[in-house]
C-alpha positions as a LaTeX table, in Angstrom:
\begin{tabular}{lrrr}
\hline
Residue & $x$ (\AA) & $y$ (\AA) & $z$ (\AA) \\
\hline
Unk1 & $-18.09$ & $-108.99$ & 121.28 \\
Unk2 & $-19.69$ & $-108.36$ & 117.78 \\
Unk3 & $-23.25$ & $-108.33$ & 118.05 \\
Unk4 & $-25.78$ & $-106.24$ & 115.86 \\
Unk5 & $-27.20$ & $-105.88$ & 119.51 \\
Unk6 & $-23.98$ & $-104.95$ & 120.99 \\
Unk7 & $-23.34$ & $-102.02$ & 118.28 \\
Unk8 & $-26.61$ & $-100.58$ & 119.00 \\
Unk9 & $-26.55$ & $-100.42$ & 122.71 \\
Unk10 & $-22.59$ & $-99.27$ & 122.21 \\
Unk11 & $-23.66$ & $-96.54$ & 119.48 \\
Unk12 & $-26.22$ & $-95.06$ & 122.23 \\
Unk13 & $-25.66$ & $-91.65$ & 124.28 \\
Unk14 & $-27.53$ & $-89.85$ & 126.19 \\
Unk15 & $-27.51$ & $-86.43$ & 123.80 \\
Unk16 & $-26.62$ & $-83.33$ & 125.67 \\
Unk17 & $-27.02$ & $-80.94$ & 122.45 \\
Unk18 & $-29.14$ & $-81.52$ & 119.54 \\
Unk19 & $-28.97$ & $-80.22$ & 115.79 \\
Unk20 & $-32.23$ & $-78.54$ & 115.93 \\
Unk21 & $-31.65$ & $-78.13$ & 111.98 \\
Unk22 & $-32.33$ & $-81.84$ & 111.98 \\
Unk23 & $-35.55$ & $-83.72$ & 112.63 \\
Unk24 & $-36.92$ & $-87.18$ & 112.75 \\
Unk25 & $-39.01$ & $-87.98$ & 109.57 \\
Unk26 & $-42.65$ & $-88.88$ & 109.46 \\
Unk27 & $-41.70$ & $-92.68$ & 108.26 \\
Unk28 & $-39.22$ & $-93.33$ & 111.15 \\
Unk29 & $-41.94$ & $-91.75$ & 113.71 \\
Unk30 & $-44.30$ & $-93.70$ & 112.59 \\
Unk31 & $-42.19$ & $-97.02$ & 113.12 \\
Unk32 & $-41.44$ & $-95.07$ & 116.83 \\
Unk33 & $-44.43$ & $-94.98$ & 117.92 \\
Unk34 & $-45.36$ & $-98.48$ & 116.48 \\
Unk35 & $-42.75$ & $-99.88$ & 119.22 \\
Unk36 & $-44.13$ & $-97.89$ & 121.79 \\
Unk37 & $-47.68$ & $-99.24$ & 121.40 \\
Unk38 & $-45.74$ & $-102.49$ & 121.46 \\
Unk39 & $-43.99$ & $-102.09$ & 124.58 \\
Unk40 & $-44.28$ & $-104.72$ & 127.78 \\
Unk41 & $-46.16$ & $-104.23$ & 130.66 \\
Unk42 & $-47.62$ & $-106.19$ & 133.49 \\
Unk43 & $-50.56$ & $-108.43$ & 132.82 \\
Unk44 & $-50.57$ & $-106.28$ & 129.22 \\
Unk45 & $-52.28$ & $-103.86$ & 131.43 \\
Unk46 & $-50.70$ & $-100.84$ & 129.14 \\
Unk47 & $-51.78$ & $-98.30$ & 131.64 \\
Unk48 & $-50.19$ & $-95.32$ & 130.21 \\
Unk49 & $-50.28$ & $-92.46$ & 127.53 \\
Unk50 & $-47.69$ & $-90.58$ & 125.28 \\
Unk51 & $-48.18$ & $-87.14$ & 125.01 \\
Unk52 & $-45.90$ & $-85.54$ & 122.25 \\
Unk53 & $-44.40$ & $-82.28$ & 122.30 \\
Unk54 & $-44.26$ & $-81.34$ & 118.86 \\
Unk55 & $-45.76$ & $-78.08$ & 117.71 \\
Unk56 & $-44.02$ & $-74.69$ & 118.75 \\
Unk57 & $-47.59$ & $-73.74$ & 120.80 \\
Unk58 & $-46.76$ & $-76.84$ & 122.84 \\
Unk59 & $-42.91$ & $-76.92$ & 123.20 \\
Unk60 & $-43.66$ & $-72.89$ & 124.24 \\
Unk61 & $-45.46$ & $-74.36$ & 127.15 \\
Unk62 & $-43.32$ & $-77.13$ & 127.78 \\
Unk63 & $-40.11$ & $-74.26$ & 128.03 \\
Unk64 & $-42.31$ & $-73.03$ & 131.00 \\
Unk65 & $-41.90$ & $-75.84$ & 133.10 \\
Unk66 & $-38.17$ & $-75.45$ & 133.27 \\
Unk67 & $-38.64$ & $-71.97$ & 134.82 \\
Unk68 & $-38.13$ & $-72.93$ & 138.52 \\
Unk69 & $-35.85$ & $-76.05$ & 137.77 \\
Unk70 & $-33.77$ & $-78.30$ & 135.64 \\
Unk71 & $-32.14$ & $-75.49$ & 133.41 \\
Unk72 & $-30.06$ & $-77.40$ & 132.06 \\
Unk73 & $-32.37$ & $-79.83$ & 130.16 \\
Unk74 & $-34.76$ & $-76.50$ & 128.87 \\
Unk75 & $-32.54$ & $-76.18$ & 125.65 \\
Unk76 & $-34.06$ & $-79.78$ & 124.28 \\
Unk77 & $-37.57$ & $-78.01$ & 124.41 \\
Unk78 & $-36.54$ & $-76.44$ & 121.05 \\
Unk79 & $-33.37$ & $-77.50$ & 119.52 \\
Unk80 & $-34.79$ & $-82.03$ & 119.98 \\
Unk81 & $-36.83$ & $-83.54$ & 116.77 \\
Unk82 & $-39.48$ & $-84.12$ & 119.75 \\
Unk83 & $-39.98$ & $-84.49$ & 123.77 \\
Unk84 & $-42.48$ & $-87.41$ & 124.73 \\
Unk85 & $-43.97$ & $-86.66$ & 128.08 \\
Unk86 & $-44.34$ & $-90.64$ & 129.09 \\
Unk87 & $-47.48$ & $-90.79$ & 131.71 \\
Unk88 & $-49.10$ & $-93.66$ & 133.58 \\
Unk89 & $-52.52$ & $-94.39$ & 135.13 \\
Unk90 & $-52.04$ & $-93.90$ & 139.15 \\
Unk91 & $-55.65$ & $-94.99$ & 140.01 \\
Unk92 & $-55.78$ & $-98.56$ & 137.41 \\
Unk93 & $-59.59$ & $-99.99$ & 137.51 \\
Unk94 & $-61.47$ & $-102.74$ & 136.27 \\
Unk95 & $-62.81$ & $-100.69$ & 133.48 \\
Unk96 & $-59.27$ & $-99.84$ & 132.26 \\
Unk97 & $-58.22$ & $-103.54$ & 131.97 \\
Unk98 & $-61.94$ & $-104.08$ & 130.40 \\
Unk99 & $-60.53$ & $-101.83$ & 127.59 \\
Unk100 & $-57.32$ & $-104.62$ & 127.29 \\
Unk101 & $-59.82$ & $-107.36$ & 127.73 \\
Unk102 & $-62.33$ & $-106.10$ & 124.95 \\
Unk103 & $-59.29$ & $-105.48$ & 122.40 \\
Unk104 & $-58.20$ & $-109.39$ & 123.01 \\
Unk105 & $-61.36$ & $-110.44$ & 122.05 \\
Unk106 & $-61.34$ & $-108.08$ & 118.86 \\
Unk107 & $-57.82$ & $-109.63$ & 118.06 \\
Unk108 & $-59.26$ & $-113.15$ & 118.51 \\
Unk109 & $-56.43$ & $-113.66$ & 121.12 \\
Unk110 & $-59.54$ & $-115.23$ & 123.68 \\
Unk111 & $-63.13$ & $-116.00$ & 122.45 \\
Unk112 & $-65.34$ & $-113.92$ & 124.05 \\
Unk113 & $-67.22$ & $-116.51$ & 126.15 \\
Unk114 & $-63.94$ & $-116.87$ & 128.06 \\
Unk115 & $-64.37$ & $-112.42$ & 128.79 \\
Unk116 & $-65.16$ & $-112.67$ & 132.83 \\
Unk117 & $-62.07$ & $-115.48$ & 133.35 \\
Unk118 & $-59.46$ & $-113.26$ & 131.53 \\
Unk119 & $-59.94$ & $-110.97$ & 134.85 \\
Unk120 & $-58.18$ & $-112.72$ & 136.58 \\
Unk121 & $-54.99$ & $-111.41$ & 135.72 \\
Unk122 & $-56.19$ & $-108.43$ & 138.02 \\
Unk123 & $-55.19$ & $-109.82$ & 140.60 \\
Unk124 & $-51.50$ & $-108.60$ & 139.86 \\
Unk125 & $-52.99$ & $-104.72$ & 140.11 \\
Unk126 & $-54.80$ & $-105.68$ & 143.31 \\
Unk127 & $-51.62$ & $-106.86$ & 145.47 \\
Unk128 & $-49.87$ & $-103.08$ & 144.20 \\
Unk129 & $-53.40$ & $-101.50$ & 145.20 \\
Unk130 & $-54.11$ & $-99.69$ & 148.61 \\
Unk131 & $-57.31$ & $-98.78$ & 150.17 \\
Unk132 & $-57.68$ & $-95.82$ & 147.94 \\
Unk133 & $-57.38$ & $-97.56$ & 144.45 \\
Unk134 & $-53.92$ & $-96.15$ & 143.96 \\
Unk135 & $-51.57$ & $-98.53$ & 142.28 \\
Unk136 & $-49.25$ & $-95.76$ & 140.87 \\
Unk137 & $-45.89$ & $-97.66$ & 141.78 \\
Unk138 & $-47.63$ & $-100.13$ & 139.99 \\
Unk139 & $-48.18$ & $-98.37$ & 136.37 \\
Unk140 & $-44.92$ & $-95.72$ & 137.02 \\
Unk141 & $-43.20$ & $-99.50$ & 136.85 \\
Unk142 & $-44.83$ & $-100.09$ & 133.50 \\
Unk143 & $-43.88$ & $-96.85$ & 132.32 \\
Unk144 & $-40.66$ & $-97.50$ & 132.56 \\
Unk145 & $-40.51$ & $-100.48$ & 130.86 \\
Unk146 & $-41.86$ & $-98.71$ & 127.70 \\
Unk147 & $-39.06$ & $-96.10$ & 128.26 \\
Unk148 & $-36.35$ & $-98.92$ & 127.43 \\
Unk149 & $-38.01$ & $-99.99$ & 124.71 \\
Unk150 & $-38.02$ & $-96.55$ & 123.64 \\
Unk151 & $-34.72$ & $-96.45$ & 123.95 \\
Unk152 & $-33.10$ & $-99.54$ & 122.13 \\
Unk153 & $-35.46$ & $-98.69$ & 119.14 \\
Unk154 & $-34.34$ & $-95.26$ & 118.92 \\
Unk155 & $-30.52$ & $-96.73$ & 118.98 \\
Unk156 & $-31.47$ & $-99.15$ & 116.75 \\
Unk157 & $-32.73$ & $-96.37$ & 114.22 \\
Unk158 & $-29.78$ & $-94.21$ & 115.12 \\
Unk159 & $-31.96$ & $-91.77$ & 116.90 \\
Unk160 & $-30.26$ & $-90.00$ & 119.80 \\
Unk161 & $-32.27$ & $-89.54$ & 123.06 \\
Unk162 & $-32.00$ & $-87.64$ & 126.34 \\
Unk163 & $-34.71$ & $-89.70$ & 129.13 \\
Unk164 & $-35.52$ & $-86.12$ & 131.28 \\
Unk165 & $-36.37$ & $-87.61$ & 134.99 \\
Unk166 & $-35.25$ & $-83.64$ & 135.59 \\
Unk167 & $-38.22$ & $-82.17$ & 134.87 \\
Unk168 & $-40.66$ & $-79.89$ & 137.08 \\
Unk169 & $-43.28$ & $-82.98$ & 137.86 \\
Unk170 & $-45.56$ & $-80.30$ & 139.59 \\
Unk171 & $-45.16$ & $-77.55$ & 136.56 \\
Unk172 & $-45.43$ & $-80.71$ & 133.94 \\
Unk173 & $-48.67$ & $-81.96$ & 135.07 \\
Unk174 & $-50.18$ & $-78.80$ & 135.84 \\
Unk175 & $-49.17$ & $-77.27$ & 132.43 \\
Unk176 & $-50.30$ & $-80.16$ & 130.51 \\
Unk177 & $-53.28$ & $-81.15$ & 133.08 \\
Unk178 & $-55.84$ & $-81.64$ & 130.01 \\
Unk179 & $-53.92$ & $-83.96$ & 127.09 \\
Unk180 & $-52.99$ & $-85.88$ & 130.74 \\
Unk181 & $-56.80$ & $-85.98$ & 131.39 \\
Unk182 & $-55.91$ & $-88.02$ & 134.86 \\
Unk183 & $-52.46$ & $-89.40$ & 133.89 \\
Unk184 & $-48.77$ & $-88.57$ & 135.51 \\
Unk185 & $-45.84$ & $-87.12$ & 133.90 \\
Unk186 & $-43.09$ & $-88.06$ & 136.01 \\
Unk187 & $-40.78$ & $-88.90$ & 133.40 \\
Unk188 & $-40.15$ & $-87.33$ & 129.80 \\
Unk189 & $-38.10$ & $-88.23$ & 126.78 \\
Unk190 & $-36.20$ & $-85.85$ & 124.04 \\
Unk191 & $-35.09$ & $-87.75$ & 120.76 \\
Unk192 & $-33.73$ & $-86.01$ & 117.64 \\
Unk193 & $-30.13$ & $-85.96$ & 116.69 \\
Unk194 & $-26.93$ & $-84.71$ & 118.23 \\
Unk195 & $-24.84$ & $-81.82$ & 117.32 \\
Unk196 & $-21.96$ & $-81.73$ & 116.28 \\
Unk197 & $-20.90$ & $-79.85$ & 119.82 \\
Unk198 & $-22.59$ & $-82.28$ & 122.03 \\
Unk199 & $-19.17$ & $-83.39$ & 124.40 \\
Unk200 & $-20.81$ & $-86.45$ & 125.44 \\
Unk201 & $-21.41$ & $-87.92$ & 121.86 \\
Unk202 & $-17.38$ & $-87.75$ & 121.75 \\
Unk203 & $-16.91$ & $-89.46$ & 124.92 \\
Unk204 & $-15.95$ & $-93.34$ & 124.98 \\
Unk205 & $-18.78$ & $-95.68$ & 126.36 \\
Unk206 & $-18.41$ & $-96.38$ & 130.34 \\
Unk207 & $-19.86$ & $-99.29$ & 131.92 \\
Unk208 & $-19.00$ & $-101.24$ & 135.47 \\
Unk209 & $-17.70$ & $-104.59$ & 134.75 \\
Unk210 & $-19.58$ & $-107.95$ & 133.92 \\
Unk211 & $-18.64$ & $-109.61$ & 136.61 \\
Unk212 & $-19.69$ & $-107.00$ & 139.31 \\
Unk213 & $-23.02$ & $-106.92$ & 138.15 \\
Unk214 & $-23.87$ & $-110.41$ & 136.86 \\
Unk215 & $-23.82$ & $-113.48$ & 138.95 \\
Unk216 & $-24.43$ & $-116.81$ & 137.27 \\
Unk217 & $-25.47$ & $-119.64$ & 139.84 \\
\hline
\end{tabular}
């Protein structure tokens, strides 16, 4: 199959070595984290936050984290373009979907006579609420769904990324407890560009078969 889709999602690896010599311009950045604002979630609800790891103050901190675990991934704190620490919202209110709500109306996506119906979307955080107000399987879901989109635009843009679920969650969030400011880490994401000793870039794509995962009915 030829497919300007296809050759993306073909031409992206997960990167086990970057070229830290190489990093991702301002300009393509920029269009990065355009597509991340613009990512899916349920009800719109966007309950999450994108912390980047840019400066060497912060990637010296993030290099701490690895101390206890996941080794292996602490070489993309320094030699990666970047490391996105993707967080979500456990405890999504009212007030938090107010701040959706308000930005319709600013958009002139609902006039703002209609503000009190447009709630009712809420009801899709109350069924993944419990009797404390935490709906984190709720918002981790969302979070994920802006991960893929991070992903195909980076392959689109011939980015390489590494998604890092093997991070230390405890040493993450505790390290990084203020730019969090409530917000989980449970999930991270390095993007720059591979060297030229990364084995997997050289490995051919692997995939299970169509018809063991797709059933048309």
């Amino acid at each position: 199959m030829t497919h300007p889709v296809i050759d993306d999602l073909r031409w992206r690896k997960t990167s086990k070595k970057y070229d830290p010599e190489r990093k991702v311009s301002e300009d393509d950045l920029a269009v990065f984290f355009e597509a991340l604002r613009l990512s899916p979630s349920s009800i719109n609800s966007q309950p999450w936050k994108f912390v980047v790891i840019d400066s060497q103050p912060a990637r010296e901190r993030m290099y701490r984290t690895f101390e206890r675990d996941h080794q292996f991934n602490r070489p993309h704190v320094f030699e990666s373009s970047q490391i996105i620490l993707f967080a979500y919202n456990p405890y999504y209110t009212r007030d938090d979907y107010a701040r959706v709500i308000d930005q319709y109306i600013a958009d002139s996506r609902i006039p703002a006579e209609n503000r009190d119906k447009a709630f009712a979307s809420l009801r899709f955080r109350d069924m993944n609420t419990d009797d404390t107000g935490y709906n984190g399987c709720w918002t981790k879901a969302q979070t994920y769904l802006a991960l893929g989109n991070a992903l195909h635009t980076l392959a689109r843009m011939r980015i390489d990324a590494t998604p890092l679920e093997g991070i230390d969650q405890v040493l993450v969030n505790e390290e990084f407890k203020q730019e969090l400011d409530g917000y989980r880490c449970d999930v991270a994401l390095a993007i720059g560009y591979h060297h030229v000793d990364d084995s997997n870039a050289k490995l051919p794509k692997s995939r299970l078969d169509m018809d063991t995962i797709l059933l048309r009915i």
